[in-house]
Backbone as numpy.savetxt, mean C-alpha at the origin, in Angstrom:
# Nx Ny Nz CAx CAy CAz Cx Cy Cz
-14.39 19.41 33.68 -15.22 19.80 32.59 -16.64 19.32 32.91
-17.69 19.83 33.07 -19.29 19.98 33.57 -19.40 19.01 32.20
-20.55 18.14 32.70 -21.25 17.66 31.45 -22.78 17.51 31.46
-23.66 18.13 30.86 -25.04 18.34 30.88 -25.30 17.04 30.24
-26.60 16.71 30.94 -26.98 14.94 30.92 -28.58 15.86 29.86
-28.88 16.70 30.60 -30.55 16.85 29.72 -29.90 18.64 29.01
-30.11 18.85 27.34 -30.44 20.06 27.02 -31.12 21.32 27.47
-30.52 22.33 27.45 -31.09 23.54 28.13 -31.17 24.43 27.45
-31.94 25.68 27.77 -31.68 27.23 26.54 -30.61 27.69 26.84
-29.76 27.08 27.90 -28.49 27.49 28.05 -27.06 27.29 26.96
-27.55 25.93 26.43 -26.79 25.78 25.50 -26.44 26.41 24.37
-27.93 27.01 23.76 -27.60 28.03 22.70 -26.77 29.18 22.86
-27.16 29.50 23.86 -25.66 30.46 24.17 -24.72 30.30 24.50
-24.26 29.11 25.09 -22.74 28.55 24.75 -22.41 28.66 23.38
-22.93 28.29 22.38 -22.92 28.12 21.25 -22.28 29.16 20.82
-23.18 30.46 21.23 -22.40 31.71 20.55 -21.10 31.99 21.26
-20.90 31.76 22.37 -20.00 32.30 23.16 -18.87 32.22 22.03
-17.39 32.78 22.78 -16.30 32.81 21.68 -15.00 32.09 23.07
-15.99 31.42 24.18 -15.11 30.79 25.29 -15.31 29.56 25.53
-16.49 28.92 24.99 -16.68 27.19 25.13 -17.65 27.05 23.89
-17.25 25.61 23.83 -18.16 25.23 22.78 -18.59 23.79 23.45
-19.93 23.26 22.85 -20.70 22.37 23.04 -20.99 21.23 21.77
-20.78 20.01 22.32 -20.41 18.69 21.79 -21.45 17.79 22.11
-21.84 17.35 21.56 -23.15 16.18 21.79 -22.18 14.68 21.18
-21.98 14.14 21.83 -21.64 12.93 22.37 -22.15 11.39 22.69
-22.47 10.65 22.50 -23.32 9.44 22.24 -24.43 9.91 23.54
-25.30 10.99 22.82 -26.54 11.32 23.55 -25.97 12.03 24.86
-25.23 12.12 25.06 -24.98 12.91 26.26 -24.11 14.55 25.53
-25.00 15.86 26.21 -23.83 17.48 25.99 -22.67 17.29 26.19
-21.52 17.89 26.04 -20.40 17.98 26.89 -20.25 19.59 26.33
-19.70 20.19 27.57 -19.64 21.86 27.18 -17.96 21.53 28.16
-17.55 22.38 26.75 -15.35 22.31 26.87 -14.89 23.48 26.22
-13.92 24.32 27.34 -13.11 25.49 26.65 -12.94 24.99 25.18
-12.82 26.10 24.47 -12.36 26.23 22.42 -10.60 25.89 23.18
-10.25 24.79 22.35 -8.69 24.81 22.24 -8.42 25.17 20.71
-7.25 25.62 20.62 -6.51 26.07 19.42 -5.82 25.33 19.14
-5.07 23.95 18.35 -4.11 23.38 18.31 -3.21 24.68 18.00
-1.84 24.34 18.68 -0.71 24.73 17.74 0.12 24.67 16.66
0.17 25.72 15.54 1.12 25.34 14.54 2.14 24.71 14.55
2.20 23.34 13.86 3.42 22.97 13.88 4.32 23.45 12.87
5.52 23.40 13.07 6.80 23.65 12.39 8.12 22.83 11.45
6.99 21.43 11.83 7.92 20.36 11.79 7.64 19.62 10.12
8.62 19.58 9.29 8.87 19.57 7.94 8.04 18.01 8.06
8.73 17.56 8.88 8.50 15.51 8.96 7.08 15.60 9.05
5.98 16.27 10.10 4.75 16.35 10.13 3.90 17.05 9.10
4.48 17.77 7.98 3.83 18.27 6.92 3.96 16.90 5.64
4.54 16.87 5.93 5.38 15.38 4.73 4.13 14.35 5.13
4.01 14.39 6.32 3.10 12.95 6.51 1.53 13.56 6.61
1.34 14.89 6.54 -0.10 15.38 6.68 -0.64 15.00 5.18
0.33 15.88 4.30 0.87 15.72 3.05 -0.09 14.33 2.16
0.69 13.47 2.63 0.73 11.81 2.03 -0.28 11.50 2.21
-1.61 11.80 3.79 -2.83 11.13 4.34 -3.47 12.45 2.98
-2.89 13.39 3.04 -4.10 14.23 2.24 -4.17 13.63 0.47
-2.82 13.26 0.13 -2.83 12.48 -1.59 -3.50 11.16 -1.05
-3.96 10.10 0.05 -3.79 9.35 0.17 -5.60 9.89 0.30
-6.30 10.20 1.16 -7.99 10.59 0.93 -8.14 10.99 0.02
-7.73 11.35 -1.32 -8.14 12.19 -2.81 -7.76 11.14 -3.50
-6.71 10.33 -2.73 -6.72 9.31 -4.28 -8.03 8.27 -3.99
-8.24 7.96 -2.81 -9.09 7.02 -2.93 -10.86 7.64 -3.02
-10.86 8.72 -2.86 -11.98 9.09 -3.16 -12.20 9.09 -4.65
-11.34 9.46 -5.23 -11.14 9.17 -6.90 -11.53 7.99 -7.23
-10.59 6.78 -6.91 -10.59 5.17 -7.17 -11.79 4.91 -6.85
-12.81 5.52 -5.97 -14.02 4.64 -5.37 -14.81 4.81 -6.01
-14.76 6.18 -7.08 -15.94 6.55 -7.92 -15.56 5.84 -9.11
-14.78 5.24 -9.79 -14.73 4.07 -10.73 -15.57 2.80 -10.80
-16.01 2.51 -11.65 -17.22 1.36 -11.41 -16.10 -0.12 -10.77
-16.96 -0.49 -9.89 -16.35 -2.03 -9.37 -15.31 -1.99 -8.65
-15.05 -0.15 -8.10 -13.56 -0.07 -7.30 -14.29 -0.50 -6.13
-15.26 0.30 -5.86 -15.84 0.19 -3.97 -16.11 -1.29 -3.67
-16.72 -1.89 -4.75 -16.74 -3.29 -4.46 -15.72 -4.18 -4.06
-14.76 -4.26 -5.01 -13.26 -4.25 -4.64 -12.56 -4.17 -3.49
-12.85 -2.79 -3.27 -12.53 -2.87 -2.11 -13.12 -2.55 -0.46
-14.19 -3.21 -0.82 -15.23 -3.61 0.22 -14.92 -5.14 0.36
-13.95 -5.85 0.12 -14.02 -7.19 0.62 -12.83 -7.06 1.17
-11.84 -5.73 1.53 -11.25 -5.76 2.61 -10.88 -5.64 3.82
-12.95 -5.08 3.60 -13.39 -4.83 5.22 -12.89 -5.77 6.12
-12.54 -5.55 7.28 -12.37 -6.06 8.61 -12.74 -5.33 9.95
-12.10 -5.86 11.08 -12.37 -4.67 12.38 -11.41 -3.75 12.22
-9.95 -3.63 11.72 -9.23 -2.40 11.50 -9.83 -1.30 10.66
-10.27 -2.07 9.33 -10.78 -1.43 8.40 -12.07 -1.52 7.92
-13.06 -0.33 8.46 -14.58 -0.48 8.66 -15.34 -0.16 7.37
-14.55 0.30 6.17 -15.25 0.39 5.48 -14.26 0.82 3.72
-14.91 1.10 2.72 -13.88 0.48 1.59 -13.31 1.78 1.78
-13.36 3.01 1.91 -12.21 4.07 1.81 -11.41 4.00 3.07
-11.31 3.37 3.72 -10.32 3.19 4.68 -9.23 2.07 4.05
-10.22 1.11 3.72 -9.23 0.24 2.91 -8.31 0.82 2.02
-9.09 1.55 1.29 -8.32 2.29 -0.04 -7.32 3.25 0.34
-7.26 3.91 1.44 -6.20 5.01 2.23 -5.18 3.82 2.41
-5.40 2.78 2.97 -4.62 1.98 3.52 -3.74 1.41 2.57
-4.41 1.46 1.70 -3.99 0.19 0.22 -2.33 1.64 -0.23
-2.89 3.31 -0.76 -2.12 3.78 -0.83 -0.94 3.99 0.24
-1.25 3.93 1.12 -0.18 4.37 2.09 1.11 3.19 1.97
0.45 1.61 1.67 1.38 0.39 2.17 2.06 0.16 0.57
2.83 0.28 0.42 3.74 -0.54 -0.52 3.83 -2.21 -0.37
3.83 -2.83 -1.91 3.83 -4.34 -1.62 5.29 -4.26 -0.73
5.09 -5.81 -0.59 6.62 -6.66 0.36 6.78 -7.62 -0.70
8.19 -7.60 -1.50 8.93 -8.73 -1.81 9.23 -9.96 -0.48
8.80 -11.13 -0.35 9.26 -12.05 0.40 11.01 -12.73 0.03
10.71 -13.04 -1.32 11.71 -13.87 -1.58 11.83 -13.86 -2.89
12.50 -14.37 -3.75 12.76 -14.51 -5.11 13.58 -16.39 -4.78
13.00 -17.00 -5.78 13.57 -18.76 -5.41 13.95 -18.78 -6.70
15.44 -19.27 -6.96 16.04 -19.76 -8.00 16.36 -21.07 -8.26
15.84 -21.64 -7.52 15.82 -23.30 -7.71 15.85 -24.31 -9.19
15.13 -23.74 -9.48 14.83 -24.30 -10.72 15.37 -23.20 -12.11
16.31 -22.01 -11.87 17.02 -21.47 -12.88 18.41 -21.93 -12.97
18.59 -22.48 -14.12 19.90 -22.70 -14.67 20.42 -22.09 -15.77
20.27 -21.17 -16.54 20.21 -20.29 -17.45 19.77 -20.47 -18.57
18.22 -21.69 -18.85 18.32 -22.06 -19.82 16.74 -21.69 -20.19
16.63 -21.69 -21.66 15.02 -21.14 -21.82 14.00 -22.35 -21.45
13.00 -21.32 -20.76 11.78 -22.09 -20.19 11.72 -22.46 -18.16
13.35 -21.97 -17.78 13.06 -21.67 -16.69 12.22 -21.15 -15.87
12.07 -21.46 -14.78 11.45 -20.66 -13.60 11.98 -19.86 -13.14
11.55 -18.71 -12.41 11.79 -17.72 -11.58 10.89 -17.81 -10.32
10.73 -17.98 -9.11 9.45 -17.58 -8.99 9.64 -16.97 -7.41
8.81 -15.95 -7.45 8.81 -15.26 -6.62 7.26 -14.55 -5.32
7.42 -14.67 -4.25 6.45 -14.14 -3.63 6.35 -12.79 -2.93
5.37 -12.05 -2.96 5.55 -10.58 -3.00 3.56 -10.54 -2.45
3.44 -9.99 -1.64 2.02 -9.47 -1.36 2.32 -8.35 -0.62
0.55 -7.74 -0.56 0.85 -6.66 -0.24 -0.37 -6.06 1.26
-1.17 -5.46 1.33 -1.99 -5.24 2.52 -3.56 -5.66 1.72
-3.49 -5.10 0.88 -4.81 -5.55 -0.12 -4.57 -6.32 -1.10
-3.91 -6.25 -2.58 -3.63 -6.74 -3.85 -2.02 -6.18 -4.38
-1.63 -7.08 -4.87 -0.46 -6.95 -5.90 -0.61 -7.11 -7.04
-0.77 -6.31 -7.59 -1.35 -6.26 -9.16 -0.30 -6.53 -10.24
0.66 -6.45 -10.03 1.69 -7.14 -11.05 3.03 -7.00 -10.77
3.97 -8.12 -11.56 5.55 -8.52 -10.90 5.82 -8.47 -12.02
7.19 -7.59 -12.31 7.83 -7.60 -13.25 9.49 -7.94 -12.91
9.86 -8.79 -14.37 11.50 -9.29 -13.84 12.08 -8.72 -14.74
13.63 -7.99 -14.52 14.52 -7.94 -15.76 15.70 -8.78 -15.18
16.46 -9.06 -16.45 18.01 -9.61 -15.88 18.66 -9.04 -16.70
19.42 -9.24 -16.04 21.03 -8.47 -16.66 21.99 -9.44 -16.71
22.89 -9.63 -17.66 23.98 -10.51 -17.63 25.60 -9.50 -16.19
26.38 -10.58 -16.23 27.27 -10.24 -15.17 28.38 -8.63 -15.71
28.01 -8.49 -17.26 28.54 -7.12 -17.81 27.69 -6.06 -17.87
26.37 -5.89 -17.33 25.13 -4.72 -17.19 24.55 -5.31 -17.94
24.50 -6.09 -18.89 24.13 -6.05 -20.22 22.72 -6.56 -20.34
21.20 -5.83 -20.59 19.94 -6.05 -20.31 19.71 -7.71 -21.35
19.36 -8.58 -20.47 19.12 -10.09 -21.48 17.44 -10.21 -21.67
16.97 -9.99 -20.88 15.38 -10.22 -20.82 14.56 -9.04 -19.79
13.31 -8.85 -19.89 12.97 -8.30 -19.07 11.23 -8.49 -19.57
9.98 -8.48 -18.60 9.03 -9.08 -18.90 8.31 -8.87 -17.23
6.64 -9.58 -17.82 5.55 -9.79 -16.49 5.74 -11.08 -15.96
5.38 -11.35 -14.94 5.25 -12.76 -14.02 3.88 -12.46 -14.41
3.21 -14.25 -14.39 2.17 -14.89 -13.98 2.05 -15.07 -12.55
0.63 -14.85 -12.58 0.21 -15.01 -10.72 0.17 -16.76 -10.81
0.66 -17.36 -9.67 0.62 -19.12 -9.74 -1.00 -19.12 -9.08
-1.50 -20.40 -9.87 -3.13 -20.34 -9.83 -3.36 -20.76 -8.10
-2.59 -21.69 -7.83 -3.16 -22.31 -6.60 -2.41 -21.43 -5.32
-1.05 -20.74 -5.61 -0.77 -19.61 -4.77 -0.71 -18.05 -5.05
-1.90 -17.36 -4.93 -2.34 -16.29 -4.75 -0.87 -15.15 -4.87
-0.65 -15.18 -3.73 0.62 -14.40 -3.34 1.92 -15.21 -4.31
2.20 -16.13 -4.85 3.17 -16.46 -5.83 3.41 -15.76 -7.26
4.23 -15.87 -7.82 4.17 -15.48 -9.39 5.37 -16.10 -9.88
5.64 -16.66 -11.52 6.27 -17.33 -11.36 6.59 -16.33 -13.41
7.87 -16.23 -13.53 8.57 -15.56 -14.84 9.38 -17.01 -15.26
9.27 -17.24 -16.34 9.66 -18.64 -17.19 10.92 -17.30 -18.24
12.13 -17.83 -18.28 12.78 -17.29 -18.70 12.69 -17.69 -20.40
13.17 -16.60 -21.27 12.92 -16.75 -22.89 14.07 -16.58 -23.79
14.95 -16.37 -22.83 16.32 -15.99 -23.13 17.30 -16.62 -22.67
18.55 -17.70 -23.19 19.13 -18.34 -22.42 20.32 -17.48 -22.30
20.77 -17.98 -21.29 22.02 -17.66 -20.84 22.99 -18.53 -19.82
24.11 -18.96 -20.56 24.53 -19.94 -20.70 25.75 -19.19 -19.51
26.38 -17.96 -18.70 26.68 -18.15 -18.07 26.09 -17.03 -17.25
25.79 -18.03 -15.94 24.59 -17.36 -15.15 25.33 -16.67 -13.85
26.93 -17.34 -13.13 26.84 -16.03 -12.66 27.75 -15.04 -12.40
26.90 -14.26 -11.43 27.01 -12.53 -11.68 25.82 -12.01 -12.24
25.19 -12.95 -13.00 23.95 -12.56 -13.32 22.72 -12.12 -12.09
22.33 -10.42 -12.60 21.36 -10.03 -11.67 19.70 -9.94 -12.37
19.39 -10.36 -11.09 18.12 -10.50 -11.87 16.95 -9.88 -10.14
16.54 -8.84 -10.89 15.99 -7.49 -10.63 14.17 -8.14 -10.75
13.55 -7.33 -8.91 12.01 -8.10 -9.67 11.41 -6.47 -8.67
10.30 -6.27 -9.38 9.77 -5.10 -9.38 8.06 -5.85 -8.81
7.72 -4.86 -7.78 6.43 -5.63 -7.61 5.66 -4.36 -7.85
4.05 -3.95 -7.82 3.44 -3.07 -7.81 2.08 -3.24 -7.50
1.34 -2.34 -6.64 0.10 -2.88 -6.35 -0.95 -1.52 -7.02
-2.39 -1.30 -6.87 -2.96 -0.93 -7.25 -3.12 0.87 -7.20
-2.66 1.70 -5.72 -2.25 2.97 -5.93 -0.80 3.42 -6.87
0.06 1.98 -7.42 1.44 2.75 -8.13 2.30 2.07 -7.38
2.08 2.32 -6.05 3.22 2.05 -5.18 4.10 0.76 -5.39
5.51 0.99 -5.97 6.81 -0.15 -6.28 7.39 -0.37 -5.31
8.13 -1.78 -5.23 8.65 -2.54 -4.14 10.24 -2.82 -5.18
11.24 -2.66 -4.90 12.25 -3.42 -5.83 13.08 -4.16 -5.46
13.68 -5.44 -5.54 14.48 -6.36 -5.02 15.38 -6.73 -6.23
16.30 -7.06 -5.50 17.53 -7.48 -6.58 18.24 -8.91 -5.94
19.19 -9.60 -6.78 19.69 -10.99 -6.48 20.40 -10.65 -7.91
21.96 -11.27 -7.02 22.97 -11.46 -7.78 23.13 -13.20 -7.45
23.47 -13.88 -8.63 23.79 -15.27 -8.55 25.26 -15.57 -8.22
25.67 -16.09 -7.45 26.90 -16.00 -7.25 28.03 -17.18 -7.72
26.75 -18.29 -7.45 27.57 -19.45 -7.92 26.09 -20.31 -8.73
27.04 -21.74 -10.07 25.94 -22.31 -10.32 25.26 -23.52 -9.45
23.99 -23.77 -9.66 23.13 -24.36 -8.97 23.78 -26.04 -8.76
């Protein structure tokens, strides 16, 4: 492939041609046959064209909200050069449940729950339900973010339950495009 270092009147008529086209390049021409990609056919590659295309409209949306771009301009890095990249990124990643710690639940009110869950940018809220060992819905509610751990959250139970197990207790994470994470824990034996 020829690459012109200085502009010519030659170029304009590449231009028109309908057999190469011409590319200017960090200051340097480059003149390259027109390729055609080929249609793909492939369901899996529409699905994921798909997702990047809800995934640039949502964040072009979110950025025009006051205090979004700011937001998410402090997740610039070298991967991510600027806040709508962040924001593509933010939709595409679903939080990660780490763990759920039952240490300190014994089925009694004022327990702890506490659980860690982050995500690529923010986790905007943890929600817990439990169920007793017959389906039977006992509580369900938001976690507090723990002040000194960021990525922590911690659900103080309000409902006792006096036999804990079999008891499941279900934690839902969610970050700022929607996107849910869901984890479950059955208790098997008491503490």
């Amino acid at each position: 492939m020829p690459k012109i270092r200085k502009p010519t009147k030659g170029d304009i008529s590449a231009l028109l041609s309908n057999d190469v086209v011409v590319r200017k390049i960090r200051n340097q021409t480059i003149v390259s046959t027109i390729t055609v990609p080929k249609a793909s056919k492939s369901i899996r590659k529409k699905e994921t064209n798909d997702r990047f295309a809800k995934a640039g409209a949502w964040a072009r949306e979110i950025l025009t909200e006051p205090g979004m771009k700011k937001l998410y301009s402090k997740g610039i890095d070298s991967r991510h050069t600027n806040a709508r990249t962040v924001a593509v990124t933010d939709y595409l990643t679903a939080p990660k449940i780490h763990y759920i710690s039952l240490k300190q639940h014994t089925g009694a009110i004022g327990d702890k729950i506490r659980i860690k869950a982050t995500d690529d940018f923010q986790v905007t809220s943890v929600n817990v339900t439990i169920t007793d060992k017959n389906g039977n819905q006992l509580e369900t509610g938001a976690t507090s973010r723990y002040k000194r751990k960021p990525v922590m959250w911690v659900y103080t139970l309000t409902v006792a339950n006096p036999e804990i197990v079999g008891t499941v207790i279900e934690v839902q994470a969610m970050d700022r495009p929607g996107n849910k994470t869901e984890q479950k824990v059955t208790i098997e034996s008491k503490v």
